[in-house]
MARZA-566974 format. One record per residue (C-alpha): z, y, x; residue in three letters. Coordinates in steps of 0.5 Angstrom, whole numbers, plus 500, padded with zeros to 3 digits. Layout:
BEGIN
ZYXALA...
//
This chain:
BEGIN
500500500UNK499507503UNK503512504UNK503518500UNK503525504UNK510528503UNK507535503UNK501533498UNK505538493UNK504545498UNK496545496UNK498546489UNK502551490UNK502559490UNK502564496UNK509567493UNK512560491UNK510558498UNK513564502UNK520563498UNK520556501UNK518558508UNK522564508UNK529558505UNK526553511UNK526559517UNK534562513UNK537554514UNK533552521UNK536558524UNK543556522UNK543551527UNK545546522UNK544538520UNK540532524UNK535533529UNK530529525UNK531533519UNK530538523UNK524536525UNK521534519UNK524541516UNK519545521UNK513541519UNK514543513UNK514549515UNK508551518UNK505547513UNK507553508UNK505558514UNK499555515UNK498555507UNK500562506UNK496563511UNK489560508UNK491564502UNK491570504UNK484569508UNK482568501UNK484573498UNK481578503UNK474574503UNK475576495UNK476583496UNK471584502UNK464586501UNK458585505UNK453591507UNK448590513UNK448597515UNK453596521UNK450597528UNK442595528UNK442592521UNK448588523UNK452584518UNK458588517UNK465588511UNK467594508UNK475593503UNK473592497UNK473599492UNK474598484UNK473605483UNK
//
């Protein structure tokens, strides 16, 4: 039978719910306390949330830039979005 990913559950979640996890993960690995092994499973998971937190926001950039090909020699270049 295989295992199951223990930290299938971080895909699913939002960028707000995952940097409240991750902000409790950094408060209690900097306490010091508990198991090394717990410890280590903890900081996994941790920069997995990073790592999450962080594909969000490169997506949420990508949505809110737009492209033009007026940079330098018709060059592609991003400008942040403007709903106005």
């Amino acid at each position: 039978m295989a295992k199951q990913d223990p930290h299938a559950d971080i895909a699913k979640m939002g960028f707000e719910e995952a940097l409240e996890e991750l902000k409790k993960i950094v408060a209690h690995l900097e306490t010091g306390e508990g198991k090394l092994d717990e410890a280590v499973d903890t900081y996994d998971r941790g920069m997995r949330l990073k790592q999450h937190c962080e594909a969000k926001l490169r997506e949420a950039q990508e949505k809110i830039e737009k492209i033009s090909l007026s940079g330098p020699g018709g060059s592609p270049k991003t400008e942040p979005f403007d709903a106005a």
